[in-house]
Jmol script that loads the backbone (N, CA, C; Angstrom):
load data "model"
ATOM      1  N   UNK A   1       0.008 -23.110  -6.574  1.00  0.00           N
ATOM      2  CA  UNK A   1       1.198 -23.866  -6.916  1.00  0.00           C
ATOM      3  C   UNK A   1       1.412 -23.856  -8.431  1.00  0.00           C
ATOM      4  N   UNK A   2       0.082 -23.793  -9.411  1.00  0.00           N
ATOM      5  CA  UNK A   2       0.408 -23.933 -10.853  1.00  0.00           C
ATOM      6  C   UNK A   2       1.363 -22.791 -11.223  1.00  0.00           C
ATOM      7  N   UNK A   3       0.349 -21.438 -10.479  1.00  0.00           N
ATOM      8  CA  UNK A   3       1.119 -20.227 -11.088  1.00  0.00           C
ATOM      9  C   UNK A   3       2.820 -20.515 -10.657  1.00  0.00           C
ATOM     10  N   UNK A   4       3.151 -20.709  -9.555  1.00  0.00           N
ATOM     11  CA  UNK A   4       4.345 -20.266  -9.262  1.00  0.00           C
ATOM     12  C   UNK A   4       5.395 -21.527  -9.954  1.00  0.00           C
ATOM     13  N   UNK A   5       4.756 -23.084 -10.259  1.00  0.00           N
ATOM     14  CA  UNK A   5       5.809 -23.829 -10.902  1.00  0.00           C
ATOM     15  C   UNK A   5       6.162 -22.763 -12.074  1.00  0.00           C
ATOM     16  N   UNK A   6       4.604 -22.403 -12.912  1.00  0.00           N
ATOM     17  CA  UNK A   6       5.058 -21.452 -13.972  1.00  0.00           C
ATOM     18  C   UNK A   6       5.747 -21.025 -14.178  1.00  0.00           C
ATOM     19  N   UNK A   7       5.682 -19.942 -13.506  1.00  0.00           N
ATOM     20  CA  UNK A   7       6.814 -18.422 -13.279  1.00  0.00           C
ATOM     21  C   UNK A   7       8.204 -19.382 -13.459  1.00  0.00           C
ATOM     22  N   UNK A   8       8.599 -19.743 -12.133  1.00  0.00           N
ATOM     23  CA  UNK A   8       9.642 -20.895 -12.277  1.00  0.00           C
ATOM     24  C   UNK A   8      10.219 -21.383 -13.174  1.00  0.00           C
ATOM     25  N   UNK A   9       9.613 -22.020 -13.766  1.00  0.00           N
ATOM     26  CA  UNK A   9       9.804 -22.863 -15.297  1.00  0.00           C
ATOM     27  C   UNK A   9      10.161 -21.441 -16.162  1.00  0.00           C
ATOM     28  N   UNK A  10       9.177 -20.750 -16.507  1.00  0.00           N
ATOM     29  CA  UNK A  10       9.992 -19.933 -17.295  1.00  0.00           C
ATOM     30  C   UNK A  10      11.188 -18.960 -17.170  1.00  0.00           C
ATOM     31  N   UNK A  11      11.357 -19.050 -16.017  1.00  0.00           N
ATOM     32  CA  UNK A  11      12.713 -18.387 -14.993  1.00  0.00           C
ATOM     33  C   UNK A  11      13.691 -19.071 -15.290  1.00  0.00           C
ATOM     34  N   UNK A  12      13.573 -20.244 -15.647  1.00  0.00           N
ATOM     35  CA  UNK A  12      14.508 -21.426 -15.830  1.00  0.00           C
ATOM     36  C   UNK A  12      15.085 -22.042 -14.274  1.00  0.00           C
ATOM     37  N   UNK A  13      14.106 -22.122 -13.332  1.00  0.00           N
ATOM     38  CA  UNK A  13      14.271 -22.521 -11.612  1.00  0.00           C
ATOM     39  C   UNK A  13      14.239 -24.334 -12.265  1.00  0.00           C
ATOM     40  N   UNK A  14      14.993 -24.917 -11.478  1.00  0.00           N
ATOM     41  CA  UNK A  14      14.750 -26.138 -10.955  1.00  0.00           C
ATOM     42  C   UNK A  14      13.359 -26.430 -10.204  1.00  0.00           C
ATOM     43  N   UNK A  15      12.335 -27.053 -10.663  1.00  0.00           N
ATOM     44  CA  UNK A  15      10.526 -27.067 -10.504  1.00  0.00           C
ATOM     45  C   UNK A  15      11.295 -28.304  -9.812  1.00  0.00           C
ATOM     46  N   UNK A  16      11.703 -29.456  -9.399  1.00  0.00           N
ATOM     47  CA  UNK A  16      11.823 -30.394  -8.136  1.00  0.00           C
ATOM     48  C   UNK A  16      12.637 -29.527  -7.690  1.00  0.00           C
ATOM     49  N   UNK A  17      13.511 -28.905  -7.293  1.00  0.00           N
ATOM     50  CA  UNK A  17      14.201 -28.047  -6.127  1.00  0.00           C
ATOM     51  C   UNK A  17      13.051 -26.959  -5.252  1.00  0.00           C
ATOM     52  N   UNK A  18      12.206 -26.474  -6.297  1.00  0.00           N
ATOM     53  CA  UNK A  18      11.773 -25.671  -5.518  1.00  0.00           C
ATOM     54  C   UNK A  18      10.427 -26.325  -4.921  1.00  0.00           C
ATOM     55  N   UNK A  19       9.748 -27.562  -5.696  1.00  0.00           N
ATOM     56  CA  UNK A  19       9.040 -27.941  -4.547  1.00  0.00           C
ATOM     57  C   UNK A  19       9.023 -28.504  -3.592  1.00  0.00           C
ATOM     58  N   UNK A  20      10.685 -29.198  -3.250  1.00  0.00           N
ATOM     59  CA  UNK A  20      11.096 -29.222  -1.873  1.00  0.00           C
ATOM     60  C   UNK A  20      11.427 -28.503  -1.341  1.00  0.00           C
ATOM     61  N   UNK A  21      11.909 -26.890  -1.628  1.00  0.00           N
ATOM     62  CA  UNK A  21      11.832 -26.402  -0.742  1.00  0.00           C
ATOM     63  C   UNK A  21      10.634 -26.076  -0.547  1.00  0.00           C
ATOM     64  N   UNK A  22       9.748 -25.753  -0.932  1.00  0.00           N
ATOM     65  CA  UNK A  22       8.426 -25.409  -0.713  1.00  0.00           C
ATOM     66  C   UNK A  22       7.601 -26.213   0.444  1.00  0.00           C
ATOM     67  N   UNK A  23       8.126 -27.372   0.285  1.00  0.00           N
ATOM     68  CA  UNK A  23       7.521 -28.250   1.082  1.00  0.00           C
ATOM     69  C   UNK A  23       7.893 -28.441   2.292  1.00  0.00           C
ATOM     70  N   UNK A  24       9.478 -28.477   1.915  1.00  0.00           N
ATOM     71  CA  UNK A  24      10.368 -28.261   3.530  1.00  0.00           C
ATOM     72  C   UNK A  24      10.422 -27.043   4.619  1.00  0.00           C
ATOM     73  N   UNK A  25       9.348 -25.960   3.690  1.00  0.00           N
ATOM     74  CA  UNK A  25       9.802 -24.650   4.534  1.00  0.00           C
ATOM     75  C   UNK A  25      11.207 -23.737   4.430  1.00  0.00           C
ATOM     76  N   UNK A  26      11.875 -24.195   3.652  1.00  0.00           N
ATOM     77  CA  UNK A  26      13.391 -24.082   3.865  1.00  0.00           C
ATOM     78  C   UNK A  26      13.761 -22.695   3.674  1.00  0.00           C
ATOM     79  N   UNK A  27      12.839 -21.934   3.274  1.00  0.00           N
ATOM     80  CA  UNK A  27      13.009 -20.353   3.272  1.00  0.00           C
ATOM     81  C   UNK A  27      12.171 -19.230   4.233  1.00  0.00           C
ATOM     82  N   UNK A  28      10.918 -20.206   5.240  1.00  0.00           N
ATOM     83  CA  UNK A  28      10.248 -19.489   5.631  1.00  0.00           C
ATOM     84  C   UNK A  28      10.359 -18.382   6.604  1.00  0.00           C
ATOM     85  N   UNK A  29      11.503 -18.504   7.315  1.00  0.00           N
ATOM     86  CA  UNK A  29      12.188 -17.448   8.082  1.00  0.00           C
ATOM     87  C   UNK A  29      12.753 -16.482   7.504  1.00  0.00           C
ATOM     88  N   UNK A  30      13.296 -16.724   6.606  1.00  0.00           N
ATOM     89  CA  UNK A  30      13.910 -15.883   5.523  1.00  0.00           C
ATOM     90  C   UNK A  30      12.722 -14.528   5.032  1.00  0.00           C
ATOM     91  N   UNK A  31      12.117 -15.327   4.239  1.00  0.00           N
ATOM     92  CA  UNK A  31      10.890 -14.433   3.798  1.00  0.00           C
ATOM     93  C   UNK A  31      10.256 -14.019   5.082  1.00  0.00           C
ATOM     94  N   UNK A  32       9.890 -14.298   6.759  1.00  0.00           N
ATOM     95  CA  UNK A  32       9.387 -13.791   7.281  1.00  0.00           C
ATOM     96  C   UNK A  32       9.822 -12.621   7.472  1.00  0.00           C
ATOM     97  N   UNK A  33      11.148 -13.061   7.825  1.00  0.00           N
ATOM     98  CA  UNK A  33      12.266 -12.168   8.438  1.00  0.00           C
ATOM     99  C   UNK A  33      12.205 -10.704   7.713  1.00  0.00           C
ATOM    100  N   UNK A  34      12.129 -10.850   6.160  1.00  0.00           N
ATOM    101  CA  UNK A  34      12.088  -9.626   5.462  1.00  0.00           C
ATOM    102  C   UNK A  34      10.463  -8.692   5.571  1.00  0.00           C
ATOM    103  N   UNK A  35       9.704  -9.742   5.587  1.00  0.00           N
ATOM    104  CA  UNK A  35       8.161  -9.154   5.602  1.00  0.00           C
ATOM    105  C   UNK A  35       8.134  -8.250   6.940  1.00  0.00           C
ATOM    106  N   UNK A  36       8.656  -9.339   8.192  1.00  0.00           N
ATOM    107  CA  UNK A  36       8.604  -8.037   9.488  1.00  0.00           C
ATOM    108  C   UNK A  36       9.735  -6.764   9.606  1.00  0.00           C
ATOM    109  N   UNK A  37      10.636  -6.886   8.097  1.00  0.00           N
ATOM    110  CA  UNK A  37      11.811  -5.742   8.107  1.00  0.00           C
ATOM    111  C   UNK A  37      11.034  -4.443   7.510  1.00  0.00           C
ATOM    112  N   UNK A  38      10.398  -5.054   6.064  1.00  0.00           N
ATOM    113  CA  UNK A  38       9.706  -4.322   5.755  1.00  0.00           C
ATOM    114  C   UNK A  38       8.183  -3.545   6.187  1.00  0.00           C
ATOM    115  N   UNK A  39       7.608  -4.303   7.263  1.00  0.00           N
ATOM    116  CA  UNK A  39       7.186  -3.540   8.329  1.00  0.00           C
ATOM    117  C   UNK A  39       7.743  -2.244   9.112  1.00  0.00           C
ATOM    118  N   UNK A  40       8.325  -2.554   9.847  1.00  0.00           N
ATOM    119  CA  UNK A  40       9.383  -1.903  10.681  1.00  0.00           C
ATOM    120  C   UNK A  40       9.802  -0.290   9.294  1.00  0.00           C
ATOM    121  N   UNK A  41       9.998  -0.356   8.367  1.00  0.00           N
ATOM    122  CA  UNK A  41      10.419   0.407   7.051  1.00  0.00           C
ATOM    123  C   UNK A  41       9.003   1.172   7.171  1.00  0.00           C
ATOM    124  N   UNK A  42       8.138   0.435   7.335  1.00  0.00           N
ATOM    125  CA  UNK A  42       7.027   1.218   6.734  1.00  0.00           C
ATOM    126  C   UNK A  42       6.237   0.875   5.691  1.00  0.00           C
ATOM    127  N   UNK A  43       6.411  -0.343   4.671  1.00  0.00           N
ATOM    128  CA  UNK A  43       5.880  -0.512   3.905  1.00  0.00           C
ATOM    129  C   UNK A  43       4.473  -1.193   4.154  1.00  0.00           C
ATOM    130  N   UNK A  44       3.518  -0.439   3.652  1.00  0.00           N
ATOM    131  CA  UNK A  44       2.295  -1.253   3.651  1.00  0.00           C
ATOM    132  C   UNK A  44       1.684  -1.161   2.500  1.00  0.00           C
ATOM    133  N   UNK A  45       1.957  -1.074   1.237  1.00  0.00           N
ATOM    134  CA  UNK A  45       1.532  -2.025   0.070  1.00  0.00           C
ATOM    135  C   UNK A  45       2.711  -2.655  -0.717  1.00  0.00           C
ATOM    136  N   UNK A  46       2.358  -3.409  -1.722  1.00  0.00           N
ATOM    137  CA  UNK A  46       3.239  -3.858  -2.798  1.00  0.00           C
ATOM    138  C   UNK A  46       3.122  -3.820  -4.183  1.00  0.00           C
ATOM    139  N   UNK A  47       3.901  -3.097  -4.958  1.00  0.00           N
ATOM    140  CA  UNK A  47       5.288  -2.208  -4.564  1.00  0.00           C
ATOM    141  C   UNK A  47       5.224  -1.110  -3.930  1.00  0.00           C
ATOM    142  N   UNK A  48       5.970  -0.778  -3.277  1.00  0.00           N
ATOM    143  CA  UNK A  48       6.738   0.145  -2.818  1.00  0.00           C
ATOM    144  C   UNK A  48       8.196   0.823  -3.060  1.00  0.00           C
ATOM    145  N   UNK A  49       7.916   2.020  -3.323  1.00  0.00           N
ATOM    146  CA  UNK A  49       9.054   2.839  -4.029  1.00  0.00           C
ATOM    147  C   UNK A  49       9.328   3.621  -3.180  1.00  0.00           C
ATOM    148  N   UNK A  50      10.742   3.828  -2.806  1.00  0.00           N
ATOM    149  CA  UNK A  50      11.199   4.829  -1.702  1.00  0.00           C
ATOM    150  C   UNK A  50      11.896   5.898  -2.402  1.00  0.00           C
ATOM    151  N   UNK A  51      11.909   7.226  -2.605  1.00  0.00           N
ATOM    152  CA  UNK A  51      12.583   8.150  -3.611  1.00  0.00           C
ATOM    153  C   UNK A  51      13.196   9.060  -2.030  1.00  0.00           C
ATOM    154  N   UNK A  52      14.306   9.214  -1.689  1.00  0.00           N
ATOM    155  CA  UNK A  52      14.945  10.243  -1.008  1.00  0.00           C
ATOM    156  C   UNK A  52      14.231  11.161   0.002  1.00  0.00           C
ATOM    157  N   UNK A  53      13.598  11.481   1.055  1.00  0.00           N
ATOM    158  CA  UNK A  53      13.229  12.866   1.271  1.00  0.00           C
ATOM    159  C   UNK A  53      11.868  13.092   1.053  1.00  0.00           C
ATOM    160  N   UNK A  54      11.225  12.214   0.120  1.00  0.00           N
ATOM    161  CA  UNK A  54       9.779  12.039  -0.190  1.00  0.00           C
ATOM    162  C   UNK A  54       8.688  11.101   0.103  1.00  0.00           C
ATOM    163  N   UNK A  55       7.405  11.564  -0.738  1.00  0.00           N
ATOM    164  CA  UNK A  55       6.596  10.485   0.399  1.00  0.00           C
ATOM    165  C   UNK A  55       6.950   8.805  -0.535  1.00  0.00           C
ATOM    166  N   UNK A  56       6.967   7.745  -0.366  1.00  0.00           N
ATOM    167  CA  UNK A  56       6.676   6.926  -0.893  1.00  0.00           C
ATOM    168  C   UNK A  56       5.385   6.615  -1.612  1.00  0.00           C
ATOM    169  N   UNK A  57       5.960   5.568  -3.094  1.00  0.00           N
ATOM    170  CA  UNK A  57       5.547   5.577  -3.839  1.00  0.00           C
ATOM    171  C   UNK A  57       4.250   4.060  -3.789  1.00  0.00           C
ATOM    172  N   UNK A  58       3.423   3.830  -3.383  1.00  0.00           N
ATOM    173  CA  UNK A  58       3.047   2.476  -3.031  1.00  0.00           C
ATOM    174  C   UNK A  58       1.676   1.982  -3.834  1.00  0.00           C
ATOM    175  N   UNK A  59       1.580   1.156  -3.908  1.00  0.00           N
ATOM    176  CA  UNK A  59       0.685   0.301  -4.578  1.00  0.00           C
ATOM    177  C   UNK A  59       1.176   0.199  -6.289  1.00  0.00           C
ATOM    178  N   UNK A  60       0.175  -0.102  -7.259  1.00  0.00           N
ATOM    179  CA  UNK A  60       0.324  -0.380  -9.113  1.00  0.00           C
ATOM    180  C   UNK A  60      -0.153   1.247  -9.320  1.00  0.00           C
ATOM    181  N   UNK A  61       0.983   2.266  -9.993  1.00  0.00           N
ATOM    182  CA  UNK A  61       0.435   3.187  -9.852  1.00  0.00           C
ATOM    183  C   UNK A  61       1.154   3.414 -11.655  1.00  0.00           C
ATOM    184  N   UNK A  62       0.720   4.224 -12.619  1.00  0.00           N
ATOM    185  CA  UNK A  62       0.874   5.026 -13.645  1.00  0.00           C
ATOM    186  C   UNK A  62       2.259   5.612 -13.843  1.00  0.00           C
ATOM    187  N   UNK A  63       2.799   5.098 -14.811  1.00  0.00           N
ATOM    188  CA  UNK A  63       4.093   5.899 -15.216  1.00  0.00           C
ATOM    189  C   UNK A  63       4.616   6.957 -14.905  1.00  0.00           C
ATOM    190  N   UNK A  64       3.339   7.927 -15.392  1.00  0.00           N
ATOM    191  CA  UNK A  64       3.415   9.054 -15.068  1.00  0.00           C
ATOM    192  C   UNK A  64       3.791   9.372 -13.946  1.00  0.00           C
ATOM    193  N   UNK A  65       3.071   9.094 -12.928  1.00  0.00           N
ATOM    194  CA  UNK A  65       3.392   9.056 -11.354  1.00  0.00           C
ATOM    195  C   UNK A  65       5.424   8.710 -11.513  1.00  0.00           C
ATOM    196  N   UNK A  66       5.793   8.067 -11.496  1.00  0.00           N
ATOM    197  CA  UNK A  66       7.116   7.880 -11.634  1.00  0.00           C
ATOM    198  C   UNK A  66       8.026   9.156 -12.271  1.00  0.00           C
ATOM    199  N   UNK A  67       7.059   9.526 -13.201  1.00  0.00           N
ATOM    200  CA  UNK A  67       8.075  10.288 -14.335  1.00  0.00           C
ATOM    201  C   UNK A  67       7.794  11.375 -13.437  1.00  0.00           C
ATOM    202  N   UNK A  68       6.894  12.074 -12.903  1.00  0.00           N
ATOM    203  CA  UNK A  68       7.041  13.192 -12.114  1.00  0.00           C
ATOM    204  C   UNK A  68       7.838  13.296 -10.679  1.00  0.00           C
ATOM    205  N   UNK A  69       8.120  12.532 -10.271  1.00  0.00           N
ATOM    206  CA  UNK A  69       8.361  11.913  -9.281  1.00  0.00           C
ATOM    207  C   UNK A  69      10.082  12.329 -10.002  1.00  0.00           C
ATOM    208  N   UNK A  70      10.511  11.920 -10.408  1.00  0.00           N
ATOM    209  CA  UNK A  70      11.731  11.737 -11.130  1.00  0.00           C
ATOM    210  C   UNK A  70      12.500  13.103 -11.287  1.00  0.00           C
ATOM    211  N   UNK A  71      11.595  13.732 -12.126  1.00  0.00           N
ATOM    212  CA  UNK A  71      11.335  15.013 -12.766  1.00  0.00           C
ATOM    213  C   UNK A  71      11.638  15.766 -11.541  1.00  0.00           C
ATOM    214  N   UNK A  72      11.021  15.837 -10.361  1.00  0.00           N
ATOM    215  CA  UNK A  72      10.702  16.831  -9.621  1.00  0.00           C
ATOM    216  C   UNK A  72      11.967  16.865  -8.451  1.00  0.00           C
ATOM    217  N   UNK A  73      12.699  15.427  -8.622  1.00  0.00           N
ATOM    218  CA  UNK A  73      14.162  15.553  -7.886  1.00  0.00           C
ATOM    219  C   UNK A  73      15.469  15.663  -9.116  1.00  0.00           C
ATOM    220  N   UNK A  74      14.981  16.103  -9.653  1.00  0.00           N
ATOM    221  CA  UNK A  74      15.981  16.503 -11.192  1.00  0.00           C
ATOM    222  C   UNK A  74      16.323  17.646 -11.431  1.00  0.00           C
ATOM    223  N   UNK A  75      15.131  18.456 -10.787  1.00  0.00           N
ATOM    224  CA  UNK A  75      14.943  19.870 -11.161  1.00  0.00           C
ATOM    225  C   UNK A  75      15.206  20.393  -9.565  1.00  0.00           C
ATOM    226  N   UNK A  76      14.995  19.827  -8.725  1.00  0.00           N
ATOM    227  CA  UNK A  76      15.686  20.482  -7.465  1.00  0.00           C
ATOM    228  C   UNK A  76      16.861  20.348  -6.735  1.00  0.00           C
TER     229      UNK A  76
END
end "model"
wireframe off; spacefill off
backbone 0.3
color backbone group
């Protein structure tokens, strides 16, 4: 809960709005709803990068990885 008032606060979120919703649930379908979409997609880490035609990009991966990635639908 500390981290996320955090984040929040420096987001400039309303910290009593969001710990009623937090408390109320008031989004939990919401966020389920997307977690079992992104199932269904295929995603099984976070992040996940989808580039066209290719394999996906998944987990904390190196710039580089991106820049070739980039590169290699630029040039074809």
């Amino acid at each position: 809960m500390d981290v996320l008032t955090t984040v929040a606060k420096n987001c400039g979120l309303d910290l009593d709005e969001l710990k009623e919703s937090l408390d109320d649930g008031r989004y939990l379908a919401r966020v389920s709803q997307g977690s079992e979409e992104a199932k269904r997609m295929g995603v099984t880490a976070v992040p996940s990068f989808y580039v066209e035609d290719l394999q996906p990009i998944t987990g904390a991966v190196h710039e580089d990885t991106f820049r070739e990635v980039l590169q290699s639908i630029s040039t074809s």
